[in-house]
SEVOTOR-945506 format. One line per 2 residues: their letters; for each residue x, y, z of C-alpha. Coordinates in nm, 4 decimals. Layout:
SEVOTOR-945506
a = X:Y:Z; ...
This chain:
SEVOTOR-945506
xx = 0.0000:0.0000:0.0000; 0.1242:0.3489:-0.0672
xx = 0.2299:0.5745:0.2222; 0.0482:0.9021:0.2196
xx = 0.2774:1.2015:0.2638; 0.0312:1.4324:0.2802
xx = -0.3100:1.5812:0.1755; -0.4577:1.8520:0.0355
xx = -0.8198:1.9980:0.0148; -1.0164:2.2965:-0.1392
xx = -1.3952:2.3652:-0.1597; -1.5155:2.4563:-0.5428
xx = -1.6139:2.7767:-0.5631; -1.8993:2.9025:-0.8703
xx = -1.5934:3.0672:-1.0343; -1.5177:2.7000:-1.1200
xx = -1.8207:2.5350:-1.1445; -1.8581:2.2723:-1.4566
xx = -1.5065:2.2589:-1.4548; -1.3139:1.9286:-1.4954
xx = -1.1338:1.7943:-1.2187; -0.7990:1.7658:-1.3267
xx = -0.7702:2.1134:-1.4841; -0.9157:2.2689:-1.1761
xx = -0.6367:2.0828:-0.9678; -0.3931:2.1490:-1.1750
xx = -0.4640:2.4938:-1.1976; -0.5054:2.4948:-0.7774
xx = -0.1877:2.3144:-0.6967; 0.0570:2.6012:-0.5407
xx = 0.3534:2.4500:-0.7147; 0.4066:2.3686:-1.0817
xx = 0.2213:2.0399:-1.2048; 0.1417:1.8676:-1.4817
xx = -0.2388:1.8042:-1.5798; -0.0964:1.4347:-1.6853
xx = 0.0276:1.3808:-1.3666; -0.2723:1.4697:-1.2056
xx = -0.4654:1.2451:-1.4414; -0.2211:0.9929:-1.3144
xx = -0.3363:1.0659:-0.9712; -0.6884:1.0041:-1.0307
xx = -0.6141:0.6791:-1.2111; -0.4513:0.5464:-0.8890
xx = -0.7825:0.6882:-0.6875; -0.5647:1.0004:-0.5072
xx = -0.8379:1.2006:-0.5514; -1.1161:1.2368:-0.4306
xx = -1.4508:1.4700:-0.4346; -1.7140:1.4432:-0.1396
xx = -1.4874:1.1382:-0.0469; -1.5671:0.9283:-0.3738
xx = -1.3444:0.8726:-0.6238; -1.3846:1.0439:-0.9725
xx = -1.2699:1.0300:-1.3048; -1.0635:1.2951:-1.4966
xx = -1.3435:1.4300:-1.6946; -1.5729:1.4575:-1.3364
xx = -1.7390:1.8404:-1.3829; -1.7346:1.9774:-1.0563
xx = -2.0301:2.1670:-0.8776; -2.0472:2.4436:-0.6474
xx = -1.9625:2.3659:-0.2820; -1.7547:2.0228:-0.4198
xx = -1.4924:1.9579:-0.1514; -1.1671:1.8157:-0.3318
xx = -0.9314:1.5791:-0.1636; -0.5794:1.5129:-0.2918
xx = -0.3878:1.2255:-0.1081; -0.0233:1.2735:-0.2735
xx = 0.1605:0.9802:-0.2435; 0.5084:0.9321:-0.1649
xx = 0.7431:0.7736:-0.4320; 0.9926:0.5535:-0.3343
xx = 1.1962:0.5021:-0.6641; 1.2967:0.7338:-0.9428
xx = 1.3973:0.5824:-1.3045; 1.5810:0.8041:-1.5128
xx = 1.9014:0.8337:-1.7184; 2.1755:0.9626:-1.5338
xx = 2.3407:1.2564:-1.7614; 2.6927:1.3205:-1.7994
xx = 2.6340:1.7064:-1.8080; 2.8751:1.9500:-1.6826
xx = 2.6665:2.1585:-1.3932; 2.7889:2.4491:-1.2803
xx = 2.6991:2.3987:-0.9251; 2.7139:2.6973:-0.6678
xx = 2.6130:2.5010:-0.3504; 2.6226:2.1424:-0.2245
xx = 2.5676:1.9295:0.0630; 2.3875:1.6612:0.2237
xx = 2.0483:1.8338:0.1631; 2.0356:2.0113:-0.1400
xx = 2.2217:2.1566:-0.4570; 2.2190:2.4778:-0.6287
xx = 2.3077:2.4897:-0.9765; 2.3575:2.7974:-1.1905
xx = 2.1280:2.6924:-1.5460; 2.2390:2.7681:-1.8389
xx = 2.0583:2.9276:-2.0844; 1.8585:2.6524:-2.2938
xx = 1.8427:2.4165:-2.0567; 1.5170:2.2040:-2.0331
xx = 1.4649:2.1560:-1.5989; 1.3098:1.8120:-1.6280
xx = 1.2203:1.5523:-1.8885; 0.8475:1.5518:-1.9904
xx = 0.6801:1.2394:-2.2207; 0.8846:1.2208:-2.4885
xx = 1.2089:1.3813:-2.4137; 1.3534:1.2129:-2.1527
xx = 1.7318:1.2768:-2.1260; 1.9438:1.6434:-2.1774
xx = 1.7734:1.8146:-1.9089; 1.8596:1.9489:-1.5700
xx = 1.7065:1.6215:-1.3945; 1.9326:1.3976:-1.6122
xx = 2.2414:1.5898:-1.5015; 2.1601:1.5747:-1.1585
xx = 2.1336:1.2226:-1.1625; 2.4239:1.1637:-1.2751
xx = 2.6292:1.4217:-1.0323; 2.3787:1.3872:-0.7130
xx = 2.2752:1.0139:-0.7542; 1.9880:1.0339:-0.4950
xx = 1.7706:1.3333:-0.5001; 1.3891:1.3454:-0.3466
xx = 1.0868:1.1757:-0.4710; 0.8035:1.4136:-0.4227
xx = 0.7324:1.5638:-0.7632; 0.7307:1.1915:-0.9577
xx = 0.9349:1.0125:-1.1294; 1.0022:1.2795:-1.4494
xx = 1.0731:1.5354:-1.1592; 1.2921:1.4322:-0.8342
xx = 1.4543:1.7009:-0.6339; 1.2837:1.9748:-0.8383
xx = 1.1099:2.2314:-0.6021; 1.0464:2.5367:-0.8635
xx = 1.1662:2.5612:-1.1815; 1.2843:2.8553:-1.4481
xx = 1.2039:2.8644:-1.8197; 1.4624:2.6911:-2.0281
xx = 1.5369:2.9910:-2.1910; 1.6331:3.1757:-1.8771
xx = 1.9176:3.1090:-1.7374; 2.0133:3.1639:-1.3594
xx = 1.9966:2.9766:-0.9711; 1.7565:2.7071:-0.9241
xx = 1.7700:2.4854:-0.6085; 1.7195:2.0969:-0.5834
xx = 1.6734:1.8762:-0.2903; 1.8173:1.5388:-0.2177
xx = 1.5950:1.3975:0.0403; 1.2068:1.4185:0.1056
xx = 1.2372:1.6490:0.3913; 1.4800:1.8885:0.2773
xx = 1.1872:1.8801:-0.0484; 0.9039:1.9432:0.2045
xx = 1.0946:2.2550:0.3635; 1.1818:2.4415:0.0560
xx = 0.8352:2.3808:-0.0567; 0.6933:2.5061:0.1838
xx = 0.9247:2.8498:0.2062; 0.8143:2.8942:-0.1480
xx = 0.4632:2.8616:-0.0550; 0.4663:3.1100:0.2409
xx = 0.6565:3.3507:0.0037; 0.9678:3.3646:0.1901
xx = 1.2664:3.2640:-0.0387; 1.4152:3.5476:-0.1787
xx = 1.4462:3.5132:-0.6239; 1.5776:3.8291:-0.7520
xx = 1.6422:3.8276:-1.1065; 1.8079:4.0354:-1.4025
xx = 1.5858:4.1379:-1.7317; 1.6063:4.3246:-2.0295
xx = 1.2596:4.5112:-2.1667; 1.1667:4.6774:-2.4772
xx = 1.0586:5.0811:-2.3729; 1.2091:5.3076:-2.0819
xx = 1.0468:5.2592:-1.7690; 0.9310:5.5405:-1.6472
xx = 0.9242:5.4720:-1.2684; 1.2233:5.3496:-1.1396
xx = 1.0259:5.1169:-0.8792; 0.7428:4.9873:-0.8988
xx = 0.4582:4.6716:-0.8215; 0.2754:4.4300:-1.0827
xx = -0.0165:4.2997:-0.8595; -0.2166:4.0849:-1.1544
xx = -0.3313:3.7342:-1.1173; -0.2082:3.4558:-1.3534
xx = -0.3937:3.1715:-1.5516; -0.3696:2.9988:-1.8581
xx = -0.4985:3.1684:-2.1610; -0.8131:3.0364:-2.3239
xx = -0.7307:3.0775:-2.6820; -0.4019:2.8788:-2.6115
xx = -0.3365:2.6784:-2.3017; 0.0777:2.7291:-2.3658
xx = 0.0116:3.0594:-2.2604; -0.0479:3.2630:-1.9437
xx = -0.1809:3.5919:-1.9401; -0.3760:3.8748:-1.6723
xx = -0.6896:3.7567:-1.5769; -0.9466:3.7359:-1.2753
xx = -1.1259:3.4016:-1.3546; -0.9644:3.1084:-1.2992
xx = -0.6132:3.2791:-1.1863; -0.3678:3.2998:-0.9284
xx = -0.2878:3.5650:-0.7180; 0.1168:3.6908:-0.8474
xx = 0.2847:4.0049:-0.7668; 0.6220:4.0979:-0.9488
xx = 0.8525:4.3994:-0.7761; 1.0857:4.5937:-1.0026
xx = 1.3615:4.8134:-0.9543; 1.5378:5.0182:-1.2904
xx = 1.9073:4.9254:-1.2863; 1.9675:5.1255:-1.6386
xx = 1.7936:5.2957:-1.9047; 1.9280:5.2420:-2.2573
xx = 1.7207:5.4321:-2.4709; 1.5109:5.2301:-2.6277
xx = 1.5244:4.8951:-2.3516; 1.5764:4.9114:-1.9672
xx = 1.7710:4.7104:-1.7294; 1.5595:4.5512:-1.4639
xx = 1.5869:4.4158:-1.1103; 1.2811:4.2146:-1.0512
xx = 1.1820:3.9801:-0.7319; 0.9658:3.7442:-0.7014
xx = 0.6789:3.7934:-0.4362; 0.4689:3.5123:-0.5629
xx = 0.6510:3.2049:-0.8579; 0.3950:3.1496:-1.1304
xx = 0.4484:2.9997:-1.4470; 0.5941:3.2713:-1.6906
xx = 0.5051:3.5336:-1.4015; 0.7802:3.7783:-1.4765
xx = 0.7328:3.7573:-1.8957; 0.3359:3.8134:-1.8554
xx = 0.3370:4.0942:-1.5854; 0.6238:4.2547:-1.8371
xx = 0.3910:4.2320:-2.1509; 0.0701:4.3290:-1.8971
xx = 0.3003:4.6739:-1.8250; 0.4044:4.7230:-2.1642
xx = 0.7973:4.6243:-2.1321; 0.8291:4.2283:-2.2660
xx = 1.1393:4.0805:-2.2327; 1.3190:4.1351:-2.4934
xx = 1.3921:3.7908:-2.7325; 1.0859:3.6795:-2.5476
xx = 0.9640:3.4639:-2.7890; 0.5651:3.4142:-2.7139
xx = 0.5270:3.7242:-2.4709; 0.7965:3.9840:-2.7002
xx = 0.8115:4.1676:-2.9862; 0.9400:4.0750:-3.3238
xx = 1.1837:4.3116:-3.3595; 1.5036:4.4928:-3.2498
xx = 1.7807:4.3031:-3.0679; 1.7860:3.9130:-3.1418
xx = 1.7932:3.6814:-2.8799; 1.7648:3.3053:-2.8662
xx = 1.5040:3.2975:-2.6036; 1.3979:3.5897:-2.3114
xx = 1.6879:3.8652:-2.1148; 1.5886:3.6863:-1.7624
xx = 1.8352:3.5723:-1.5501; 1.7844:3.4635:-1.2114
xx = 2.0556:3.6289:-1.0382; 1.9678:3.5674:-0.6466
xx = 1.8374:3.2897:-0.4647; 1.8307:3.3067:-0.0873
xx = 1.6383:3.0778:0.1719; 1.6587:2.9015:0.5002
xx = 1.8619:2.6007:0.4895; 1.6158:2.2903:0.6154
xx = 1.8369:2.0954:0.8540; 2.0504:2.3735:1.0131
xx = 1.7839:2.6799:1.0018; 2.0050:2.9576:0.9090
xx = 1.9311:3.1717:0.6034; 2.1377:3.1445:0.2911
xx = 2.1677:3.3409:-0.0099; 2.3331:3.2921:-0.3394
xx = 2.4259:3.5174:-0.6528; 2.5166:3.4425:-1.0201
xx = 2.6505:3.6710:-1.2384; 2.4658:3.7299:-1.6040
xx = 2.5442:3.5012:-1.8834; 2.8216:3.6381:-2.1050
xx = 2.5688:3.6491:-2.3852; 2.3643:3.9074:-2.2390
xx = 2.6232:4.0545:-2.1266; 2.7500:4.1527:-2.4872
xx = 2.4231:4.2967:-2.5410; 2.4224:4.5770:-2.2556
xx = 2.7913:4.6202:-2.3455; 2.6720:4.7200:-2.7275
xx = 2.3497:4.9312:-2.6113; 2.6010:5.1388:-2.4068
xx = 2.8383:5.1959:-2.7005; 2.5148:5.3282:-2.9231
């Protein structure tokens, strides 16, 4: 029988009424999560509305109380990677890795080797079970076209910790960006909620149905006529939070290739780095933080929009 490591619960509101089950708990879970794996879920009768198991095309009704028993996984098959990792932190607990640029985080159906996952296997060997099989050790992720910090852990509880900082907002993710248009304030909030867009579910845009709450801070670092050099943090970590609340102001990221524009400087992929990554450290409770400088790529951009 599987152990339970935990459960989770929400009562439908009429915001999501005649919605199917596994989009509205995919779209519910605070961390990133596949609608196949929650499909996969409800196969194996982890779910559960009014205490009776469903299927994944169940609509749900007003006043439907949702139960998710995750269970815990006790063995991860993937193929180790031979990958050079630039790693900025190690130990017993967890690993911090500065991504490259291009870098998948972890294999989906499909594509199964090349990614960060693969090269952690191969450096870390055992890494923590809670996010399935295609996903061990992975607690957040960043776009494979941004490069920057991302943390893994190595053991369950180390997992649950960091998961749970990220939840309660208190890790500190600062990163680095490059937007078309000059800023005009040189601080300033995004407080816009986040879902998928209907006309095409690879998207996220601003919306109030069916969202979640994000807020984006941003501080100008430089103004280069035409673009502007941001410091961004993170208050909340949605999917493609930082490239939507950009095109929602009116500054994408520039090389941004489903939130940008089509012109001016050529990029393979989105100006985000994530340059900061601080947190408290799950076994010995004291608060860590770590930098990374930009990629030499972007690097050579700002160096040629301060020659103009």
């Amino acid at each position: 029988m599987t152990e339970e490591l935990e459960v989770r619960e929400w009562t439908v509101e009429e915001s999501s009424a005649k919605e199917r089950i596994d989009k509205y708990i995919t779209e519910m879970w605070p961390e990133e999560i596949s609608r196949s794996q929650v499909q996969l879920w409800i196969t194996g009768e982890h779910v559960k509305v009014n205490g009776s198991n469903v299927k994944s095309n169940y609509k749900l009704s007003v006043g439907d109380r949702v139960e998710v028993i995750v269970p815990e996984l006790v063995s991860v098959e993937i193929v180790a990677d031979n990958i050079p990792l630039e790693v900025v932190y190690e130990d017993q607990d967890l690993i911090v890795v500065n991504k490259p640029r291009g870098m998948v985080v972890h294999p989906a159906p499909g594509h199964s080797s090349g990614t960060l996952v693969n090269a952690l296997m191969y450096h870390c060997k055992d890494l923590s079970g809670i996010n399935g099989e295609l996903r061990p050790g992975i607690v957040h992720r960043i776009d494979k076209d941004t490069s920057g910090l991302i943390m893994a852990a190595k053991n369950d509880k180390a997992h649950a910790s960091l998961a749970a900082q990220l939840k309660e907002h208190s890790v500190t993710r600062r990163y680095i960006a490059l937007v078309h248009g000059s800023v005009s304030h040189d601080q300033g909030t995004v407080d816009a909620p986040i879902g998928r867009d209907t006309a095409d579910r690879k998207m996220y845009t601003v919306k109030e149905k069916n969202s979640k709450h994000a807020v984006t801070h941003f501080t100008v670092q430089e103004r280069l006529r035409d673009y502007t050099l941001l410091e961004l943090q993170l208050e909340t970590g949605r999917t493609h939070q930082i490239r939507v609340h950009m095109k929602f102001i009116g500054h994408p990221l520039v090389g941004d290739p489903i939130y940008g524009r089509n012109k001016g400087l050529k990029l393979k992929g989105q100006a985000l780095h994530a340059a900061v990554l601080g947190f408290i450290h799950p076994t010995r409770g004291e608060y860590m933080e770590f930098k990374a400088c930009i990629p030499e790529e972007l690097e050579e951009l700002l160096i040629g929009l301060r020659s103009r």
